[in-house]
Structure formats: structure tokens, C-alpha cells
N, CA, C and O of each residue as an XYZ file, in Angstrom:
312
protein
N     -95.742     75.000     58.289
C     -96.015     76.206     59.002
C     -96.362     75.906     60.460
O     -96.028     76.693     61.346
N     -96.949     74.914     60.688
C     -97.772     74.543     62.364
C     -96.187     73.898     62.989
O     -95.991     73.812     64.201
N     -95.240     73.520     62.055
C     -93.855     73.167     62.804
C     -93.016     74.198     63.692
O     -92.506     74.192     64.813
N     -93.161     75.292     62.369
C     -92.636     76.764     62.807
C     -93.009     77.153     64.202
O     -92.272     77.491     65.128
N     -94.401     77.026     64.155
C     -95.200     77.743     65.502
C     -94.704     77.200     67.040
O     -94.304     77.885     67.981
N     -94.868     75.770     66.960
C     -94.640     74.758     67.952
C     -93.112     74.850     68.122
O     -92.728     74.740     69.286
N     -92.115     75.042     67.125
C     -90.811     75.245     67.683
C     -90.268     76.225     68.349
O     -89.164     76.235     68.895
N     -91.239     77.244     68.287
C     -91.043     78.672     68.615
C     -91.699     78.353     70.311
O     -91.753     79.419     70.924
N     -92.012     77.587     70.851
C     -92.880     77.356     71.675
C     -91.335     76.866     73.182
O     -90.574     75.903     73.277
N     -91.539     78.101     74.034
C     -90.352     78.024     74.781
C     -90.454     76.573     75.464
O     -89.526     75.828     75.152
N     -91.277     76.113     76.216
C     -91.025     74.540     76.904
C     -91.321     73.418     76.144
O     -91.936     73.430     75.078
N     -90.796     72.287     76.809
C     -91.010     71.300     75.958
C     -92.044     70.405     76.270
O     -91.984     69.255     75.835
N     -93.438     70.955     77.297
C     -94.603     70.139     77.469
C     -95.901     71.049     76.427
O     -96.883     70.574     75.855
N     -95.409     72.497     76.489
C     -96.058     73.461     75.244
C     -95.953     72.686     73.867
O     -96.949     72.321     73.243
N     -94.909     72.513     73.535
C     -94.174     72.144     71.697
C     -95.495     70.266     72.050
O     -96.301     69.767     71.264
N     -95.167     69.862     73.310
C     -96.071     68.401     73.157
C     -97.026     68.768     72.979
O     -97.223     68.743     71.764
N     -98.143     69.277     73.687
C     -99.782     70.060     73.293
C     -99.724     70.386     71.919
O    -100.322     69.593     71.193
N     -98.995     71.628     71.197
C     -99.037     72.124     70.050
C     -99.068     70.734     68.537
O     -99.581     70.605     67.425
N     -98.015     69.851     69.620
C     -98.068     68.831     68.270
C     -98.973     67.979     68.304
O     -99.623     67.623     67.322
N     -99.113     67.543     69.507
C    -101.356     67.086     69.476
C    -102.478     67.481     69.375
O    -103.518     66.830     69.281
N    -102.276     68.837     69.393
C    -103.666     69.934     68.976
C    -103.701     69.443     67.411
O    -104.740     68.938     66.986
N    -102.466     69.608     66.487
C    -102.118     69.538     65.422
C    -102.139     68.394     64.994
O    -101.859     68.377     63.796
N    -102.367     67.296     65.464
C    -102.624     65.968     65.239
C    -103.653     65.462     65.216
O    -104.022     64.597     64.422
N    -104.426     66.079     66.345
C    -105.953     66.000     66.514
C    -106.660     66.720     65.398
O    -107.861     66.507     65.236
N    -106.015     67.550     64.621
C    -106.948     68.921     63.709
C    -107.457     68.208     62.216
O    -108.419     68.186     61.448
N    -105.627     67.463     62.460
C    -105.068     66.702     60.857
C    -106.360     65.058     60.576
O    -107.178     64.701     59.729
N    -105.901     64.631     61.664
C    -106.725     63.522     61.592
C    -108.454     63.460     61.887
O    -109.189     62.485     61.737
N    -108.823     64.863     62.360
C    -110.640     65.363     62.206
C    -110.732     65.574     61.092
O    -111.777     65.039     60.723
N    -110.083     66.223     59.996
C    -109.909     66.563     58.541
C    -109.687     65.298     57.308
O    -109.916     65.227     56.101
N    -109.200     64.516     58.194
C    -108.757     63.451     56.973
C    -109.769     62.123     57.606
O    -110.022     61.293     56.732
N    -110.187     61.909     58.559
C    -111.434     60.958     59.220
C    -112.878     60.867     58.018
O    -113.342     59.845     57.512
N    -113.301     62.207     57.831
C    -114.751     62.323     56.878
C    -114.100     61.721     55.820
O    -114.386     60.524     55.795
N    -113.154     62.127     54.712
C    -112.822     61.895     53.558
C    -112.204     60.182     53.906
O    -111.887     59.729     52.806
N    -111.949     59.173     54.950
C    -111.442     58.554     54.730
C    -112.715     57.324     55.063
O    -112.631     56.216     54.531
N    -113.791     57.654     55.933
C    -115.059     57.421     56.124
C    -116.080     57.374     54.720
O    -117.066     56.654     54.567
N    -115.375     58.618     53.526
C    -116.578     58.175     52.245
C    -115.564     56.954     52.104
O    -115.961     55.819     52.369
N    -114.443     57.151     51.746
C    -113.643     55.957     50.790
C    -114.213     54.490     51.678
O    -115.143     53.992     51.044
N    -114.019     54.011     52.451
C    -113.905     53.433     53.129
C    -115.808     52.879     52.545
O    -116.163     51.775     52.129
N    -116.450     53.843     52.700
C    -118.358     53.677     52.294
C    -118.056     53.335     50.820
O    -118.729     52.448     50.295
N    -117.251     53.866     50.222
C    -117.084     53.545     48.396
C    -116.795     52.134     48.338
O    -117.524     51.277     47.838
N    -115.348     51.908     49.047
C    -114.958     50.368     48.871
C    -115.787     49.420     49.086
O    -115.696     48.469     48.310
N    -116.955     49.337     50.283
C    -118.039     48.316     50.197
C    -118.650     48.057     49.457
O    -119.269     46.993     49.422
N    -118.707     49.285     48.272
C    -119.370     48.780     47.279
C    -118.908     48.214     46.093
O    -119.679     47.820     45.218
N    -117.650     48.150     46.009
C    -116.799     47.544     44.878
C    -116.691     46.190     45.609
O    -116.605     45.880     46.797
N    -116.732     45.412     44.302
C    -116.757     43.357     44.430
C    -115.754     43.178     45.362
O    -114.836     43.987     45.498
N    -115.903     41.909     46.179
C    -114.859     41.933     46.849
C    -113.556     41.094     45.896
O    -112.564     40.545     46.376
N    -113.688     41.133     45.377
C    -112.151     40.414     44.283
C    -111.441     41.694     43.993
O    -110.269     41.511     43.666
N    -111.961     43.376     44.035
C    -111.263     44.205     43.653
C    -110.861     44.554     44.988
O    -109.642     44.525     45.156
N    -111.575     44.884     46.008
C    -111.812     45.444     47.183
C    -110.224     45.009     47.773
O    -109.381     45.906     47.735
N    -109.882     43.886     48.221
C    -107.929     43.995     48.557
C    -107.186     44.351     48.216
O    -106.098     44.288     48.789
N    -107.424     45.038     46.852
C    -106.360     46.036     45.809
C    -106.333     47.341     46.759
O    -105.236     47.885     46.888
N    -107.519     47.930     47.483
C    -107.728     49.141     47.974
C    -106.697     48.673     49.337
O    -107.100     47.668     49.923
N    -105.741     49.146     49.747
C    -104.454     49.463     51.007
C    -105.694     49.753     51.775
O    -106.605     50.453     51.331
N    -105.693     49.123     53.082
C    -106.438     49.446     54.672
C    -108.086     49.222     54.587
O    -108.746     49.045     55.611
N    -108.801     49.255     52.994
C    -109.882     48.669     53.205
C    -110.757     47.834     52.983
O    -111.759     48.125     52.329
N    -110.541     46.613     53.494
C    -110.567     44.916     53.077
C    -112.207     44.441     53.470
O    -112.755     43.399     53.109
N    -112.848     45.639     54.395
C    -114.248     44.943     54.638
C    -114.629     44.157     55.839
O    -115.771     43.909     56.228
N    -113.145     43.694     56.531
C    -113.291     43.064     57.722
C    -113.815     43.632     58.803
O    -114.606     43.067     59.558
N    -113.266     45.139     58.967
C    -113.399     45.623     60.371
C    -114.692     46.480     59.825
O    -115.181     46.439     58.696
N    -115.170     47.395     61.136
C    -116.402     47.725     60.886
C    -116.353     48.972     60.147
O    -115.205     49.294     60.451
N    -116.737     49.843     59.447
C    -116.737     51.328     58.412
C    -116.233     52.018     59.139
O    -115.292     52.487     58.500
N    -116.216     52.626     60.589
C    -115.865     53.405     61.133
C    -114.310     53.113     61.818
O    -113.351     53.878     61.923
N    -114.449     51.894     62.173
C    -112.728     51.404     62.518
C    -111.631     51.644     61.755
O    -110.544     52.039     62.178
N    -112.017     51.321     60.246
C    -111.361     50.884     58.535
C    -111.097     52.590     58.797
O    -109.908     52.845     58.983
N    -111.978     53.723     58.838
C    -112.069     54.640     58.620
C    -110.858     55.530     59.826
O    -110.453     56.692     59.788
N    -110.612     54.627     60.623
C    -110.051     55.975     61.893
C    -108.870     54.892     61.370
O    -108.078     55.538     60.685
N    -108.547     53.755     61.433
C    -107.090     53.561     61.067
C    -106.797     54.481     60.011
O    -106.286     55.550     60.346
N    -107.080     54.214     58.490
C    -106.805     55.101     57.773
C    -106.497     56.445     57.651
O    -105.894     56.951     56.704
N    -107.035     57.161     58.887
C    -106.472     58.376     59.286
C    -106.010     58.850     60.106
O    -105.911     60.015     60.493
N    -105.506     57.413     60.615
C    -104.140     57.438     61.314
C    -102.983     57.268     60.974
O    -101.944     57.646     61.516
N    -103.225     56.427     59.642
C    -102.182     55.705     58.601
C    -101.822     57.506     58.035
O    -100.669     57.704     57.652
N    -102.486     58.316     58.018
C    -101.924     59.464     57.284
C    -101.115     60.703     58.106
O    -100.655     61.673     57.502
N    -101.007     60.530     59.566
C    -100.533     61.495     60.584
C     -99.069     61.415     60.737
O     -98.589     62.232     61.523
N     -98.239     60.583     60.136
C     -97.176     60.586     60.225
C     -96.587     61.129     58.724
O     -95.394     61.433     58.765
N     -97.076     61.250     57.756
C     -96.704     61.825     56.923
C     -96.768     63.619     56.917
O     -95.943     64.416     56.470
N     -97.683     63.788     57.389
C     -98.077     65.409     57.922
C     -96.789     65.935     59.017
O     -96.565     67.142     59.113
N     -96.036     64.997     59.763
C     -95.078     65.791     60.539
C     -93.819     65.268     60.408
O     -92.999     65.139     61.317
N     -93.622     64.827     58.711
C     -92.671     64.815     58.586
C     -91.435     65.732     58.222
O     -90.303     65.252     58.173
């Protein structure tokens, strides 16, 4: 539906804003939920913890946490 809107959008520096407003909205929404996971995985052993994709423990909770919901913004405008 937010594709619809932005295509309807006569210039092509409008349709750019619309698809970063919309990028910015997606990834404030998926940041908290990727911030608990990310708090969950520290607490699982680390022998399970590399099974979990993007959160290995290396980088700091909040880093682990904004990749990960970045890792999810390209699926949203596909």
C-alpha cells in the first residue's frame, strides 16, 4: 500500500522522501522487537547462540540490534 502512495507521487525527489519516510517508519518498528531478541540471545549458552543469524554476542546489544533491522528493510520494498 505505501508503494501505491509513493508511485502516485508526481517527481522523482518526492517518490525518494516517501521511500525514506517509509524506511525510517519500517525500521523504528522492527529496531524494539529486534533489541528484545538480540537481549534474549545473551542469554542463551554461547554453543547455541551462532545458530541465532546476526546475533553472535560480538558487537554491542544495540549495534546487533540496528543491523538486524536493517537486515529486514529490503524485504519490506520488495
Amino acid at each position: 500500500m505505501a508503494n501505491v502512495e509513493c508511485a502516485k507521487m508526481p517527481s522523482a525527489e518526492e517518490r525518494r522522501r516517501c521511500d525514506q519516510r517509509h524506511a525510517r517508519l519500517i525500521f523504528g518498528a522492527a529496531f524494539p522487537l529486534c533489541l528484545l531478541i538480540a537481549a534474549l540471545a545473551r542469554l542463551v549458552p554461547r554453543g547455541r547462540r551462532q545458530s541465532i543469524a546476526g546475533f553472535d554476542g560480538r558487537q554491542s546489544l544495540f549495534r546487533e540490534a540496528s543491523s538486524a533491522a536493517s537486515m529486514c528493510l529490503p524485504f519490506a520494498f520488495r
